[in-house]
Every structure is written in C-alpha cells, then in structure tokens.
VEXVO-143811 format. One record per residue (C-alpha): residue number from 0; residue in three letters; z, y, x. Coordinates in nm, 2 decimals. Layout:
(NUM "Ala" (Z Y X)) ...
//
This chain:
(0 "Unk" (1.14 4.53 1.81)) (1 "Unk" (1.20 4.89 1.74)) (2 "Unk" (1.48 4.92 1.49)) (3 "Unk" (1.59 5.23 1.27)) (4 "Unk" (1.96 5.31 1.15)) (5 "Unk" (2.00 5.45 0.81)) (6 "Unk" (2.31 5.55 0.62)) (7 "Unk" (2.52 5.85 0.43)) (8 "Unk" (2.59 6.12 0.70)) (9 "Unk" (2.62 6.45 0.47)) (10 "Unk" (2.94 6.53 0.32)) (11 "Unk" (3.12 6.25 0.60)) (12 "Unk" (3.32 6.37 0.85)) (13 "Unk" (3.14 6.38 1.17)) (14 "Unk" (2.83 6.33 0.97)) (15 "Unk" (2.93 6.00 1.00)) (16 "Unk" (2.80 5.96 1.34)) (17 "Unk" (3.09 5.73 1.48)) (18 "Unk" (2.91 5.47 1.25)) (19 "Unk" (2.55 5.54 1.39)) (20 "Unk" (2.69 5.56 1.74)) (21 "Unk" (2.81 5.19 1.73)) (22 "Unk" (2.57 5.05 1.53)) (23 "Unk" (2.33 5.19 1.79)) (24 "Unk" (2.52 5.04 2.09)) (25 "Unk" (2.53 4.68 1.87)) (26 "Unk" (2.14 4.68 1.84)) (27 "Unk" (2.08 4.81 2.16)) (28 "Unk" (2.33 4.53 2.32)) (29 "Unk" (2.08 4.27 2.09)) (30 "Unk" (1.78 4.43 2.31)) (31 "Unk" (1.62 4.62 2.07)) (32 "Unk" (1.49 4.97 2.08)) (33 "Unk" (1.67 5.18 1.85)) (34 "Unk" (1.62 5.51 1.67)) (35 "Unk" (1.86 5.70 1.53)) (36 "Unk" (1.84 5.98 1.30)) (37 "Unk" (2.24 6.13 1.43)) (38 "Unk" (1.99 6.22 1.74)) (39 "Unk" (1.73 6.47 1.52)) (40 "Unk" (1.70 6.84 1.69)) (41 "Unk" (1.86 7.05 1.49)) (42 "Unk" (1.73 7.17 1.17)) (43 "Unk" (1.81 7.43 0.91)) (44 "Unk" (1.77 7.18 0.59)) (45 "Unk" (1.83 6.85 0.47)) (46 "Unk" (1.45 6.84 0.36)) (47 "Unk" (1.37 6.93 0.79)) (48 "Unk" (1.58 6.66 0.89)) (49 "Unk" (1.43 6.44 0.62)) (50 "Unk" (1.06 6.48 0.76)) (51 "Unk" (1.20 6.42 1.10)) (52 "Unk" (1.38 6.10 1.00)) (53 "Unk" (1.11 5.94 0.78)) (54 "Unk" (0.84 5.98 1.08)) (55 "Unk" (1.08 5.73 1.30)) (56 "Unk" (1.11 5.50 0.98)) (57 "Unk" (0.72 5.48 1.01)) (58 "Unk" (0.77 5.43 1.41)) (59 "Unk" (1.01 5.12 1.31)) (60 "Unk" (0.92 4.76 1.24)) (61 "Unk" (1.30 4.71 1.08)) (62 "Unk" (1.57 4.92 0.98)) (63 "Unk" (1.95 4.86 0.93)) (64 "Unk" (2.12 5.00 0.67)) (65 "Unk" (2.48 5.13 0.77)) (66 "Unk" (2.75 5.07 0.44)) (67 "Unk" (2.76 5.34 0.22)) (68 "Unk" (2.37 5.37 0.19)) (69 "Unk" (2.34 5.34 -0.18)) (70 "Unk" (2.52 5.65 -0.24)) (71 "Unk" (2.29 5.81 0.02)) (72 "Unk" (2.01 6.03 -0.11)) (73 "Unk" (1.80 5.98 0.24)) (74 "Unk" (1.86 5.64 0.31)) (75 "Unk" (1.73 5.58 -0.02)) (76 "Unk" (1.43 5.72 0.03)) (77 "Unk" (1.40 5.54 0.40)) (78 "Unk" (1.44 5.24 0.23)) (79 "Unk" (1.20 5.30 0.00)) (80 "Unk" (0.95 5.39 0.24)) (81 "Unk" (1.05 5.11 0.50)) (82 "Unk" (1.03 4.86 0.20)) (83 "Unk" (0.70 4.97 0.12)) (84 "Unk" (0.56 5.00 0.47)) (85 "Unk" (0.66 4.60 0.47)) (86 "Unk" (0.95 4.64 0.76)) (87 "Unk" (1.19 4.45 0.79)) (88 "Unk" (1.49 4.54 0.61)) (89 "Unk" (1.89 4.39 0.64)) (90 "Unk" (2.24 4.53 0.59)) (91 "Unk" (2.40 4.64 0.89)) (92 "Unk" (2.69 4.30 0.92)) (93 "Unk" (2.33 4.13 0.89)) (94 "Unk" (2.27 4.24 1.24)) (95 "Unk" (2.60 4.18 1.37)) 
//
C-alpha cells in the first residue's frame, strides 16, 4: 500500500520535517511504500509545492495525517482531495 504523509510544515521549525522523517521510518518499518512531501525539489512557492504534493496524494491509496494538520492550509486541502478520491484516511497514532 502506498501511503502519503500530510501535516503543518510552514511556519515550524525545520519545516517540521523531524515529524515527517519518523513517521516515514514508522510506515516504512510497517512495509508500506511511503511518500513524503519534506522530499519535494525545491520550489519557489507554496502554491509549486502544493501542485507537487497533491499529484503524490493522487499516487496514494491512504494518507496519514501528522498532529497539527487542522491548522494546516495544505493538509487541508490533501485531505480534502484524499477524502474525495475515496483513500484511506487515519491520524498518524492510528498507524502507530
């Protein structure tokens, strides 16, 4: 199963990629495949990283949702997307 991470990263420290980092190692300890947006190319706006994000959402058949995610402006729009693409969504001590 090819799972996505989703969560706040701007206006975090680190971009909050400690989080993504071990929720990546978690999933990937589970066996699944994981994509993870703290590994987009560089882009010069949050709109570029956006289109790059949502295009792995539609690659995904579930996504996990980091805390924080409510207050996130992109991870509410991936979970609107991966809740109306039909993937699986869960909260990320869901997957623990």
């Amino acid at each position: 199963m090819v799972v996505y991470i989703s969560g706040p990263m701007t206006g975090l420290p680190e971009y909050n990629y400690p989080a993504f980092i071990k929720a990546k190692k978690m999933l990937e300890g589970k066996g699944f495949i994981v994509l993870s947006p703290h590994e987009a190319p560089k882009s010069e706006s949050w709109e570029g990283y956006m289109r790059y994000d949502l295009k792995l959402v539609c690659d995904s058949q579930a996504i996990c949702m980091l805390p924080g995610w409510k207050k996130s402006r992109g991870a509410l729009l991936e979970k609107i997307v991966a809740d109306n693409l039909g993937l699986e969504v869960r909260l990320y001590r869901d997957w623990e």
